[in-house]
TORMIDO-429114 format. One line per 3 residues: number of its first residue (from 0); their letters; for each residue z negated, x, y negated of C-alpha. Coordinates in Angstrom, 2 decimals, m for minus. Each point is the difference from the previous one (the first is absolute). Layout:
BEGIN
NUM) a) Z:X:Y  ...
***
This chain:
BEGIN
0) xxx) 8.89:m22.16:25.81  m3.72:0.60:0.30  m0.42:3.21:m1.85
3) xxx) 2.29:m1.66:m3.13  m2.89:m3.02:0.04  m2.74:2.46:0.57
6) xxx) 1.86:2.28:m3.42  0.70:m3.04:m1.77  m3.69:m1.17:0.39
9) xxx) m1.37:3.44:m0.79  2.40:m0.02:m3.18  m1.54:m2.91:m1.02
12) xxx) m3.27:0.07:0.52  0.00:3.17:m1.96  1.90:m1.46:m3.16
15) xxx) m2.85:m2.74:m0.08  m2.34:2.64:m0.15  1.27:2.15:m2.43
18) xxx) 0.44:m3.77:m2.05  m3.64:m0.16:0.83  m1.29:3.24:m1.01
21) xxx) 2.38:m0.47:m3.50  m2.21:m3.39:m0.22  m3.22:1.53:0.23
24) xxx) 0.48:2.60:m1.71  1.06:m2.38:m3.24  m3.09:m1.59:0.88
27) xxx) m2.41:3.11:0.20  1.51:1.42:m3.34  0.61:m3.30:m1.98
30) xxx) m3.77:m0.64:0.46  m1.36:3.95:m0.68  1.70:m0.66:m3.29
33) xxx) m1.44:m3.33:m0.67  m3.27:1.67:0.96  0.94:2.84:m3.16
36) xxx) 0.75:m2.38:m2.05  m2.79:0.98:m2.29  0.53:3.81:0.81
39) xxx) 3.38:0.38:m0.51  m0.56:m1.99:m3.36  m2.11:2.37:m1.09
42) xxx) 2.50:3.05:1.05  2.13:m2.12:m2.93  m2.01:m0.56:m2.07
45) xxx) m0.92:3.97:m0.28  3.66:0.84:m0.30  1.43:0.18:3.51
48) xxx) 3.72:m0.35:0.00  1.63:m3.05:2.10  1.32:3.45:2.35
51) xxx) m3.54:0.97:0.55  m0.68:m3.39:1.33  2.28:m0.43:2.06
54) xxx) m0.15:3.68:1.33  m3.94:m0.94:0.85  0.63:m3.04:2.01
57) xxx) 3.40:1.52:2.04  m2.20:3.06:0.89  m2.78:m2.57:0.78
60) xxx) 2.53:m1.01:2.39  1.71:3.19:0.99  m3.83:1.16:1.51
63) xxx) 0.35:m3.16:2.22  3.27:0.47:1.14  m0.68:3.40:0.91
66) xxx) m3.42:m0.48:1.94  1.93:m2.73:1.63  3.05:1.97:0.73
69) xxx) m2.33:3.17:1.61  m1.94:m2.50:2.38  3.40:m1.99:1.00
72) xxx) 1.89:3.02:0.66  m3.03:1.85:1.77  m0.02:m3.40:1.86
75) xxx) 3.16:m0.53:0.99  0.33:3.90:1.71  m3.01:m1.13:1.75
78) xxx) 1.21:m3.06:2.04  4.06:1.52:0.01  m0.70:0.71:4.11
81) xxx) m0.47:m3.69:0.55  3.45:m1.13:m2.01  1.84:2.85:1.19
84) xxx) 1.12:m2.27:3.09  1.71:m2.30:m2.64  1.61:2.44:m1.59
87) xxx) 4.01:0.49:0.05  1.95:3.91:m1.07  m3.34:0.53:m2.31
90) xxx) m2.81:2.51:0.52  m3.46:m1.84:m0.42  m1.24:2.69:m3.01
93) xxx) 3.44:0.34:m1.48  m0.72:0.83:m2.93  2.65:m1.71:m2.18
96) xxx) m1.05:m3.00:1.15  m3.46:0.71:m0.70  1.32:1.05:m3.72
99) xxx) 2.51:m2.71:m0.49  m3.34:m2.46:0.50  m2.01:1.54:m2.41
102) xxx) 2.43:m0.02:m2.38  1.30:m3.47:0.29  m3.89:m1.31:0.33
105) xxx) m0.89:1.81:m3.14  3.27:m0.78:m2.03  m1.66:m3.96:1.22
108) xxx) m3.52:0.61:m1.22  1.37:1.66:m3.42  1.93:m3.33:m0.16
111) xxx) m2.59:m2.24:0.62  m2.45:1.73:m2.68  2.65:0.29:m2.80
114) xxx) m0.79:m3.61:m1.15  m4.22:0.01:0.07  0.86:3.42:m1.89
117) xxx) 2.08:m1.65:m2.56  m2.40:m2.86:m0.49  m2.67:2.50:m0.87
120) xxx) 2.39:1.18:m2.63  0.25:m2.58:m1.74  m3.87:m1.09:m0.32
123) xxx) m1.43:m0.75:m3.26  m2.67:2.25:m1.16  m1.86:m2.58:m1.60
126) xxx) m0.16:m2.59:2.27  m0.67:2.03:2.87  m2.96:1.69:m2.58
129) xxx) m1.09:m3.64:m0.21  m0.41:m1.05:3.72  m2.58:2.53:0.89
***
């Protein structure tokens, strides 16, 4: 009975912080954009294509994800010894664990910056021109 409260607990504290790291990562990208306004106006007015746009801002976001992903996985081998305990039929490096993550947290963060990146999209050369 303990170990199912200690796994449900585990299960989800770690969906509220994947909800968290989906939240700030809207945040962090929804106000780089807002922050480009003027730039990526410019990229429009010059001729970039709505594609090009949105290609800038996802890779924007792709960088972060992946500095983020490096550190948390380099992170997570180091302190595997002290969860190991807690651990039931799993190696502590298994590695499709380790994959199945990174995969899930970056299908997330390409989520979470598909909407800043379609705002930028849609930004009018002009008025962005104007605000600066």
């Amino acid at each position: 009975m303990r170990e199912r409260f200690s796994a449900l607990l585990m299960g989800t504290l770690a969906m509220l912080g994947l909800v968290l790291a989906a939240l700030g990562l809207y945040g962090v990208m929804a106000y780089s954009v807002a922050r480009r306004t003027g730039e990526i106006g410019l990229r429009m007015a010059l001729g970039a294509a709505s594609r090009d746009i949105f290609r800038l801002v996802v890779g924007h976001a792709l960088a972060l994800v992946g500095c983020g992903l490096v550190i948390g996985l380099l992170g997570a081998l180091a302190i595997t010894r002290g969860l190991s305990a807690t651990l039931y039929q799993i190696s502590p490096t298994d590695p499709f664990t380790f994959s199945a993550v990174a995969m899930l947290l970056a299908t997330v963060a390409l989520l979470a910056c598909n909407l800043p990146a379609r705002r930028a999209t849609h930004i009018d050369p002009m008025e962005a021109l104007r605000c600066e």
